[in-house]
Biopython code that builds the backbone (N, CA, C, O; Angstrom):
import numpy as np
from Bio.PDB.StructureBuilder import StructureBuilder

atoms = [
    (1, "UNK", "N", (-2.698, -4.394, 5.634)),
    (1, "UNK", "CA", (-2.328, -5.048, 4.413)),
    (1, "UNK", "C", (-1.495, -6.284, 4.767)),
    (1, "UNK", "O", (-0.522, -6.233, 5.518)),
    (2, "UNK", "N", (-1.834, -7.126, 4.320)),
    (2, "UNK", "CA", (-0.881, -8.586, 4.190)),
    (2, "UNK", "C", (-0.509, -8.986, 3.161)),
    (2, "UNK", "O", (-1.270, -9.796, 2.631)),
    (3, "UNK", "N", (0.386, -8.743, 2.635)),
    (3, "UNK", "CA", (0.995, -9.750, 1.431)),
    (3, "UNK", "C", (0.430, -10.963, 1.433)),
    (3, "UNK", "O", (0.129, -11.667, 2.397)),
    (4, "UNK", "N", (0.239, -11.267, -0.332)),
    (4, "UNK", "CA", (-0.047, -12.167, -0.555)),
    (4, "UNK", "C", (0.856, -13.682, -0.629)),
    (4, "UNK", "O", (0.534, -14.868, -0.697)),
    (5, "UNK", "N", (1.798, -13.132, -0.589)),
    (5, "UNK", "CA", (3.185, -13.807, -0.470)),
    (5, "UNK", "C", (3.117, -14.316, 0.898)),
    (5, "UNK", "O", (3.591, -15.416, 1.184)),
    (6, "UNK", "N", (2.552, -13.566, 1.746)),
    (6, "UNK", "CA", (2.629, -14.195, 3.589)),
    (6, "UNK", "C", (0.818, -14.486, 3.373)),
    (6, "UNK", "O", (0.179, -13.951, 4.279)),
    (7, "UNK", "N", (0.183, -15.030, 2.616)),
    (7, "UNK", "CA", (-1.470, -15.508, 3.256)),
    (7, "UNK", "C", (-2.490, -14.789, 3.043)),
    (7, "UNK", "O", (-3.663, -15.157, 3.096)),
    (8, "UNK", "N", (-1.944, -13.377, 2.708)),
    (8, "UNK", "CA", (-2.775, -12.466, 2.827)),
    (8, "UNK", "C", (-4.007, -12.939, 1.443)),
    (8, "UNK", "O", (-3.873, -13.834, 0.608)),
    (9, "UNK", "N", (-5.379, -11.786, 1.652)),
    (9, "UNK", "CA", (-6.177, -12.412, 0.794)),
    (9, "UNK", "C", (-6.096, -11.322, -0.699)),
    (9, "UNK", "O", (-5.786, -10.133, -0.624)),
    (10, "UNK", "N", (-6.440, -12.029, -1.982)),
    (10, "UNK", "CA", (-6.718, -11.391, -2.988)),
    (10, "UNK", "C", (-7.965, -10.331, -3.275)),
    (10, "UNK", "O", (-8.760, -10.403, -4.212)),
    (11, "UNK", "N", (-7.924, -9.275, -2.170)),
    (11, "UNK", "CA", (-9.575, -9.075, -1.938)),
    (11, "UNK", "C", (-9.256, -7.476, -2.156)),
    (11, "UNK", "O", (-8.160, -7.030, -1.817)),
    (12, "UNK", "N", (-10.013, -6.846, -2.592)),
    (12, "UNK", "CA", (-10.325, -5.328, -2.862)),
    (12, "UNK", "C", (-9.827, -4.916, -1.760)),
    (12, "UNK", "O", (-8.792, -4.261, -1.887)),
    (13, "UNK", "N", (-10.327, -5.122, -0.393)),
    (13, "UNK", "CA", (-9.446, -4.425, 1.216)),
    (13, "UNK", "C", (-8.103, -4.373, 0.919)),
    (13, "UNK", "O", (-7.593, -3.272, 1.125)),
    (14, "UNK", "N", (-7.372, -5.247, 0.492)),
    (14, "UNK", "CA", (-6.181, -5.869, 0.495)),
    (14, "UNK", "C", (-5.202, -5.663, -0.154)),
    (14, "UNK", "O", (-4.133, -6.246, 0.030)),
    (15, "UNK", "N", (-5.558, -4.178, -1.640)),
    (15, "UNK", "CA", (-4.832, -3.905, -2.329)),
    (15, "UNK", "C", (-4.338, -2.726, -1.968)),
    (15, "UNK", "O", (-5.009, -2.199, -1.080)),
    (16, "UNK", "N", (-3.095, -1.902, -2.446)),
    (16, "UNK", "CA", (-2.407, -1.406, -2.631)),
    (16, "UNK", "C", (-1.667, -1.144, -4.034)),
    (16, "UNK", "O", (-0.651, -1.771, -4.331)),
    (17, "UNK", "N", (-2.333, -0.022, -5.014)),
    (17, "UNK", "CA", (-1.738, 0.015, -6.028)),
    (17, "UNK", "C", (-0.481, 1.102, -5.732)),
    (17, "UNK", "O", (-0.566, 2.229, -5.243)),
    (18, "UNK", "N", (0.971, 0.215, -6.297)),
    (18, "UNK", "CA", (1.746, 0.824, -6.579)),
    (18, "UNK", "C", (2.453, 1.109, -7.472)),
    (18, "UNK", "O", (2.270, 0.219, -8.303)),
    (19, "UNK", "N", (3.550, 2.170, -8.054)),
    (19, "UNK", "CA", (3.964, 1.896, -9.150)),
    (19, "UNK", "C", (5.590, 1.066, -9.068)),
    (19, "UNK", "O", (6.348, 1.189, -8.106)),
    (20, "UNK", "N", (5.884, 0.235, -10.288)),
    (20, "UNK", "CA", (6.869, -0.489, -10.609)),
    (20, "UNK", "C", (8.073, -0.308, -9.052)),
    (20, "UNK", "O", (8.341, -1.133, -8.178)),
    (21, "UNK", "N", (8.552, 1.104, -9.250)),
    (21, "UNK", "CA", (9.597, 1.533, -8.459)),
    (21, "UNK", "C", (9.186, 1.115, -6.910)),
    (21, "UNK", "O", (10.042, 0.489, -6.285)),
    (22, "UNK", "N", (7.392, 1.549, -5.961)),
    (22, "UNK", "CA", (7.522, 1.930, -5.283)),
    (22, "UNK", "C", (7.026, 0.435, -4.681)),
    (22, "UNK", "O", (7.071, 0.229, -3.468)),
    (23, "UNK", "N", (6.640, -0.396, -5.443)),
    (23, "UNK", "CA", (6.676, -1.700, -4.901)),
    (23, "UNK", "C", (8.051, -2.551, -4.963)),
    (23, "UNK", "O", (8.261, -3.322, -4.026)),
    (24, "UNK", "N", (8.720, -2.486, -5.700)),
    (24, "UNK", "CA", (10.202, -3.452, -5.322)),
    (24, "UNK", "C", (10.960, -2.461, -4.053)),
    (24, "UNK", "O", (11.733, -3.075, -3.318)),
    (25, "UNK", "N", (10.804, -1.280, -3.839)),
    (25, "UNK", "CA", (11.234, -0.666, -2.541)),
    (25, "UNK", "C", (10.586, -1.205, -1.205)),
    (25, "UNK", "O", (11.237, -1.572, -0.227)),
    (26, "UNK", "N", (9.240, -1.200, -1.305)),
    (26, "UNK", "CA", (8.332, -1.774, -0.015)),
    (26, "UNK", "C", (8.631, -3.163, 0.265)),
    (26, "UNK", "O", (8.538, -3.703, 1.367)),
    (27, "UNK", "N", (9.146, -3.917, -1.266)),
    (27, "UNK", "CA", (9.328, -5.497, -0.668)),
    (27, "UNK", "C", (11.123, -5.356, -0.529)),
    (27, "UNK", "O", (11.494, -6.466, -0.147)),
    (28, "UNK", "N", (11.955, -4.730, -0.639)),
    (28, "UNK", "CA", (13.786, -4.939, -0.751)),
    (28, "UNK", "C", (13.785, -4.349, 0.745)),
    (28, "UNK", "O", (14.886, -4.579, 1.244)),
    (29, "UNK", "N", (13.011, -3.730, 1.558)),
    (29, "UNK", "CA", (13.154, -3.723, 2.823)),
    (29, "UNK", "C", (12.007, -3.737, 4.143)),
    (29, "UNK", "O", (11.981, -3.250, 5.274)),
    (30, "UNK", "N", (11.012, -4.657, 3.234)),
    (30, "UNK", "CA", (9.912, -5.166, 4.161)),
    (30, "UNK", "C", (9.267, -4.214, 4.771)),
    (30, "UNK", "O", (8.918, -4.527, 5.909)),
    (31, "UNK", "N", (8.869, -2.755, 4.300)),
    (31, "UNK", "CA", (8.345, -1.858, 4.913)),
    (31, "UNK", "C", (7.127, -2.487, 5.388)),
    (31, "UNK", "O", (6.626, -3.465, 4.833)),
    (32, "UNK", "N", (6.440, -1.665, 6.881)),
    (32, "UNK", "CA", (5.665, -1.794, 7.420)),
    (32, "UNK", "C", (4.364, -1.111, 6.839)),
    (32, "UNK", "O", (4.617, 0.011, 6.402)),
    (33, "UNK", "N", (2.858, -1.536, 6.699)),
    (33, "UNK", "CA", (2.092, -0.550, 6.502)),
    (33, "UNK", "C", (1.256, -0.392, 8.033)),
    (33, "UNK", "O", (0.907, -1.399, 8.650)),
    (34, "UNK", "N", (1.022, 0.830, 8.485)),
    (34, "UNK", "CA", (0.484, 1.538, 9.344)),
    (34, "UNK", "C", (-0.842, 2.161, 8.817)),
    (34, "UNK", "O", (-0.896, 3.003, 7.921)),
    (35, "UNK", "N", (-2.142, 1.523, 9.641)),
    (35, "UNK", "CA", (-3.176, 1.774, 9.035)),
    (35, "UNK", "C", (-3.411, 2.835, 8.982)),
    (35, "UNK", "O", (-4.058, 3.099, 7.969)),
    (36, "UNK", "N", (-3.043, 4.314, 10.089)),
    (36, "UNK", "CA", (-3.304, 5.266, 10.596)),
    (36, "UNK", "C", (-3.208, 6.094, 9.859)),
    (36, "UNK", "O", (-3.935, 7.085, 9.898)),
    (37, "UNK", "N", (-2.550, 5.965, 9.236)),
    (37, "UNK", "CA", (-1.576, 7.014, 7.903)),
    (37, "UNK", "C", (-2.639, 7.093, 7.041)),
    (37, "UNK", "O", (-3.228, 8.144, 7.295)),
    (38, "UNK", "N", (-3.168, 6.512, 6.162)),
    (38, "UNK", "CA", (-2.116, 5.313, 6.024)),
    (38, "UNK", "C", (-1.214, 5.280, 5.060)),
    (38, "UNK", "O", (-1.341, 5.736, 3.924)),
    (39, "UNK", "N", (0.193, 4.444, 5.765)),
    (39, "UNK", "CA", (1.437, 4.726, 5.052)),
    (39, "UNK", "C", (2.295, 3.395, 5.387)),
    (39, "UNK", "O", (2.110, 2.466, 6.174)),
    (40, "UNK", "N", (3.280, 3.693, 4.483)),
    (40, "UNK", "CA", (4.230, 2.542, 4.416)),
    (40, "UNK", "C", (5.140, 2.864, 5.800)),
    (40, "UNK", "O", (4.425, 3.608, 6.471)),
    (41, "UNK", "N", (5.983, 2.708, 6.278)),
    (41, "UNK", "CA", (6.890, 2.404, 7.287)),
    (41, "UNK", "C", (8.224, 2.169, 6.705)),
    (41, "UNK", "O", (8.395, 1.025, 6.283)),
    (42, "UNK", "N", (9.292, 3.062, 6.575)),
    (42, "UNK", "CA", (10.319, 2.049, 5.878)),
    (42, "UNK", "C", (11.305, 2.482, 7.354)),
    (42, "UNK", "O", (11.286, 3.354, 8.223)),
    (43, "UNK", "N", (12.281, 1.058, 6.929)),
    (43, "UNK", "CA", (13.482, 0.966, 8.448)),
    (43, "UNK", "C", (14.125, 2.846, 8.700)),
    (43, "UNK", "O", (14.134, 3.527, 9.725)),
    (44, "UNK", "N", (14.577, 3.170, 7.323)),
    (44, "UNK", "CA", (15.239, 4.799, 7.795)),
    (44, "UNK", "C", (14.623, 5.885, 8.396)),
    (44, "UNK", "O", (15.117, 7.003, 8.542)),
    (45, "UNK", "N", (13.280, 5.428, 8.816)),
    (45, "UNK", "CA", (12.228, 6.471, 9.415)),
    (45, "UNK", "C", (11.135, 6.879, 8.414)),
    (45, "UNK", "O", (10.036, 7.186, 8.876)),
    (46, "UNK", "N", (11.374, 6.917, 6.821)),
    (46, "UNK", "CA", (10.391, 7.333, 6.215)),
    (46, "UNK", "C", (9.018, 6.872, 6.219)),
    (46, "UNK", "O", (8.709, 5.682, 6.280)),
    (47, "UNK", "N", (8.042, 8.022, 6.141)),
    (47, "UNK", "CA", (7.005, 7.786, 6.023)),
    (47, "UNK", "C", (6.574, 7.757, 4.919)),
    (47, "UNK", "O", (7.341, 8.600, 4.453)),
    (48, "UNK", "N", (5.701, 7.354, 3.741)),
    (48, "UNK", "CA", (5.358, 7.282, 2.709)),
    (48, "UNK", "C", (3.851, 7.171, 2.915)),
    (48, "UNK", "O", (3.201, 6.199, 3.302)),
    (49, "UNK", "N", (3.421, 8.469, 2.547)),
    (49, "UNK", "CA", (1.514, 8.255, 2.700)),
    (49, "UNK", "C", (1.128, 7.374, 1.333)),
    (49, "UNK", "O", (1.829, 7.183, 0.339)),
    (50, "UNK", "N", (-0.493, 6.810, 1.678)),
    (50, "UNK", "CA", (-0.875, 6.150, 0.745)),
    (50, "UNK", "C", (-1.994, 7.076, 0.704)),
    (50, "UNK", "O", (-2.713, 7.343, 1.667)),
    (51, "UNK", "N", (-2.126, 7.686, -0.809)),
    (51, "UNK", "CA", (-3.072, 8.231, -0.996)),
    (51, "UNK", "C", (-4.332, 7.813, -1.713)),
    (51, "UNK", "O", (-4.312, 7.749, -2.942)),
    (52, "UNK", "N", (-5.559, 7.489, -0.957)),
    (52, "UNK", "CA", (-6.951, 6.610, -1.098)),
    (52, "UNK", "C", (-7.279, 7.825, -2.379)),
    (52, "UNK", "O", (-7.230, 9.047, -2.236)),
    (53, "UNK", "N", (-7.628, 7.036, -3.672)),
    (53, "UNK", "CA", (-8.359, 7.885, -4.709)),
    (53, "UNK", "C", (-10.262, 6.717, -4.839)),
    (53, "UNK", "O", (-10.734, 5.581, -4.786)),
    (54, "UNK", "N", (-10.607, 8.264, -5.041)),
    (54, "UNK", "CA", (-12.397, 7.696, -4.635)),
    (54, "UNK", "C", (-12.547, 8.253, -6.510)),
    (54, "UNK", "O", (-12.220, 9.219, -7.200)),
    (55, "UNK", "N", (-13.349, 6.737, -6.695)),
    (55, "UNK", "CA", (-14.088, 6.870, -7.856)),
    (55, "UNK", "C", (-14.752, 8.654, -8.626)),
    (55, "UNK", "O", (-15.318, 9.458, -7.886)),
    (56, "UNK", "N", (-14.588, 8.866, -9.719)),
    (56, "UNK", "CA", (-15.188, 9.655, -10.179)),
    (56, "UNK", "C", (-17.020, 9.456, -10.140)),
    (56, "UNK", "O", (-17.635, 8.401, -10.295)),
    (57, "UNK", "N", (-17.462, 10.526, -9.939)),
    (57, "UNK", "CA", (-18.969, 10.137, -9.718)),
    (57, "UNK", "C", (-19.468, 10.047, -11.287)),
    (57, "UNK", "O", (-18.769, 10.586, -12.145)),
    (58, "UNK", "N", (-20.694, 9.356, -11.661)),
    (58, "UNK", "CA", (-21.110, 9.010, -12.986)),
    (58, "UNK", "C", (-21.786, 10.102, -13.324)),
    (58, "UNK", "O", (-22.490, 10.754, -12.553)),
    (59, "UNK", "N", (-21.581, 10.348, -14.564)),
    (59, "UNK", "CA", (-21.940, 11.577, -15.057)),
    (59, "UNK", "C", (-23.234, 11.174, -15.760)),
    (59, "UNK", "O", (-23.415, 10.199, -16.490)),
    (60, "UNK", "N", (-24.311, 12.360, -15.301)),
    (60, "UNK", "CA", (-25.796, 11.409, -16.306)),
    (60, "UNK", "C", (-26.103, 11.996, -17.652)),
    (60, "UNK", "O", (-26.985, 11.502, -18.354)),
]
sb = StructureBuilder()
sb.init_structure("model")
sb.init_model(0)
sb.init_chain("A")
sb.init_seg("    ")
for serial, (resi, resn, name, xyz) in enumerate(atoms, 1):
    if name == "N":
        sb.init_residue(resn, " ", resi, " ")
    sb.init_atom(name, np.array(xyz, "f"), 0.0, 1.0, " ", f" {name:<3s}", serial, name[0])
structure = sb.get_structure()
């Protein structure tokens, strides 16, 4: 993930939905994202998973 703020692109790869709270936390101490996780990185050691939600399948 790259912020768009540092270049990064406006592109579906590139998002990260968060809520209100858990995005002014990721930017007030520049957490890292780690693709592996994948998770945020914050300086006190926490890990914060990002949990990937997959489309509901279409119902016929």
């Amino acid at each position: 993930m790259i912020w768009l703020s540092r270049g990064g692109e406006d592109a579906l790869e590139n998002l990260v939905l968060l809520s209100p709270n858990h995005h002014r936390s990721v930017h007030a101490v520049d957490a890292a994202f780690d693709y592996r996780g994948p998770s945020f990185l914050f300086p006190n050691g926490v890990s914060e998973e990002v949990r990937i939600n997959r489309p509901l399948p279409a119902l016929l």
